[in-house]
C-alpha positions in Angstrom: -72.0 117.0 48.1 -70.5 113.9 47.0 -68.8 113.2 43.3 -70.3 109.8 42.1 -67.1 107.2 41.8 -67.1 103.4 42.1 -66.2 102.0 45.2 -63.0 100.2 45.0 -60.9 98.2 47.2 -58.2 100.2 48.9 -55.9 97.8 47.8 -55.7 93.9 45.9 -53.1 92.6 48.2 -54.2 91.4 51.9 -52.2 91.1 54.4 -49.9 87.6 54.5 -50.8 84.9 56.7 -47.7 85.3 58.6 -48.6 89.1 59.2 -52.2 88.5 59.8 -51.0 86.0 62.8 -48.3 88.6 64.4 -50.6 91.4 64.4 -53.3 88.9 65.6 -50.7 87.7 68.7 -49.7 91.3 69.1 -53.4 92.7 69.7 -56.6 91.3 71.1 -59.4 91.2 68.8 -62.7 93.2 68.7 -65.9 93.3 67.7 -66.8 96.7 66.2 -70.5 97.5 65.1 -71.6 99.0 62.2 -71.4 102.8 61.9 -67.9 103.4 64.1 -65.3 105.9 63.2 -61.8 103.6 63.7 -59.8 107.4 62.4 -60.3 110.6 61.2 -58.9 112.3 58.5 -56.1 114.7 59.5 -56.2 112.5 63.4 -52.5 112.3 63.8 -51.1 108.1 63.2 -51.3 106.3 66.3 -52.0 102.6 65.2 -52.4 99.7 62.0 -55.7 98.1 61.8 -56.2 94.5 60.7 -59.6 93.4 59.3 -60.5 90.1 60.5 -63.8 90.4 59.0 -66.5 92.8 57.9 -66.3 95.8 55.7 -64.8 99.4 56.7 -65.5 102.3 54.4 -62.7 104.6 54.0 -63.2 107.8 52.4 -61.3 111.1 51.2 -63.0 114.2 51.5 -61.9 118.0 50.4 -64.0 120.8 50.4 -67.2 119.6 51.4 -67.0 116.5 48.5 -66.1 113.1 48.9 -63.1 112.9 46.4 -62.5 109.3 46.8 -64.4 106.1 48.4 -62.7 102.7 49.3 -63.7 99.6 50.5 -61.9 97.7 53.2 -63.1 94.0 53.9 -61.1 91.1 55.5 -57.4 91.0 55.4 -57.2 94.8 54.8 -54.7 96.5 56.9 -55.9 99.9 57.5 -53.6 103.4 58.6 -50.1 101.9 56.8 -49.1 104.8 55.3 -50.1 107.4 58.0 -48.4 104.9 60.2 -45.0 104.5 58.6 -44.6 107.7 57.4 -45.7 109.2 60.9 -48.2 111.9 59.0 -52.0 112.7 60.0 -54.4 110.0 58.3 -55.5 110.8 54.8 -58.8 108.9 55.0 -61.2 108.3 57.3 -61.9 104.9 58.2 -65.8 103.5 58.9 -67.5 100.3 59.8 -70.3 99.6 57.4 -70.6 96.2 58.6 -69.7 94.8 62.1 -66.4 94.2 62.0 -63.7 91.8 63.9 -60.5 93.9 63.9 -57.1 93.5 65.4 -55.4 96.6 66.5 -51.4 97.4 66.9 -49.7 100.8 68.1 -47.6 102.1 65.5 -44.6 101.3 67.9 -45.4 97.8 68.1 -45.5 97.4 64.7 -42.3 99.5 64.1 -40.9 96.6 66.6 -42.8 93.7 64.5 -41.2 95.1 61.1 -38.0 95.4 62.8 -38.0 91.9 64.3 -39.5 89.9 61.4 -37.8 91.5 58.0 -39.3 89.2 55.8 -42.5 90.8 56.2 -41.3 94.1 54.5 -42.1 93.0 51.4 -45.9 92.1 52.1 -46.2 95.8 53.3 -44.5 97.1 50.5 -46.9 95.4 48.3 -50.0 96.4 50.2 -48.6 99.8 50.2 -47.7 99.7 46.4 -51.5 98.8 45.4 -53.0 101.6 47.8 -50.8 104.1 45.3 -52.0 102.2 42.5 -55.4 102.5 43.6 -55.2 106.3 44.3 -53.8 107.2 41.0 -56.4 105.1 39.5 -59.2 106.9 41.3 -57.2 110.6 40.4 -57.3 109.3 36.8 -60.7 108.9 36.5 -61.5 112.1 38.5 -59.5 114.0 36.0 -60.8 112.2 33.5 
């Protein structure tokens, strides 16, 4: 069973171009094809996912219904607040279109955060419009 809701990005603010390029140095892209699971909801963190290009579906599901559905296309980091918060993902995360994705262990980008500050506030953005997004989405559930 599935509630009917717009899809909606998971978030307005992409990743910067300085973030995009660490991550990118960081991790070896990959191609991955349509219909792959990247994370489970409830799988404990383990990495951040950049999308270089393509679309990843990410969806919330309780009970048997899909509570929420986002969109993730390029620039999209993907697993943030699992991965900073070190707490199980609350999505999961699904290739609708091939995808070119760069992927970084939660360490390494604990150590990227850590060595380059002035990329906090880019996360805290991205991070800032995924709450906006989820209230938004609770709103109009509630209605």
């Amino acid at each position: 069973m599935a509630l009917d809701f717009d899809e909606q990005p998971l978030s307005v603010i992409s990743a910067a171009p300085e973030l995009a390029r660490e991550i990118e140095d960081r991790s070896a892209p990959m191609w991955v094809e349509e219909g792959v699971v990247l994370f489970r909801q409830g799988d404990p963190p383990g990495q951040v996912y950049y999308v270089k290009s393509g679309e990843i579906a990410l969806t919330i599901r309780a009970s048997g219904y899909v509570l929420m559905q986002a969109s993730a296309k390029a620039g999209s980091l993907l697993g943030l607040p699992s991965s900073v918060s070190n707490e199980p993902f609350t999505m999961t995360a699904t290739t609708v279109r091939k995808a070119e994705i760069c992927r970084i262990d939660r360490a390494q980008f604990r150590d990227l955060m850590a060595e380059n500050p002035q990329l906090h506030f880019n996360v805290l953005q991205i991070l800032a419009a995924e709450v906006c997004a989820a209230r938004k989405a609770m709103s109009k559930l509630l209605g």
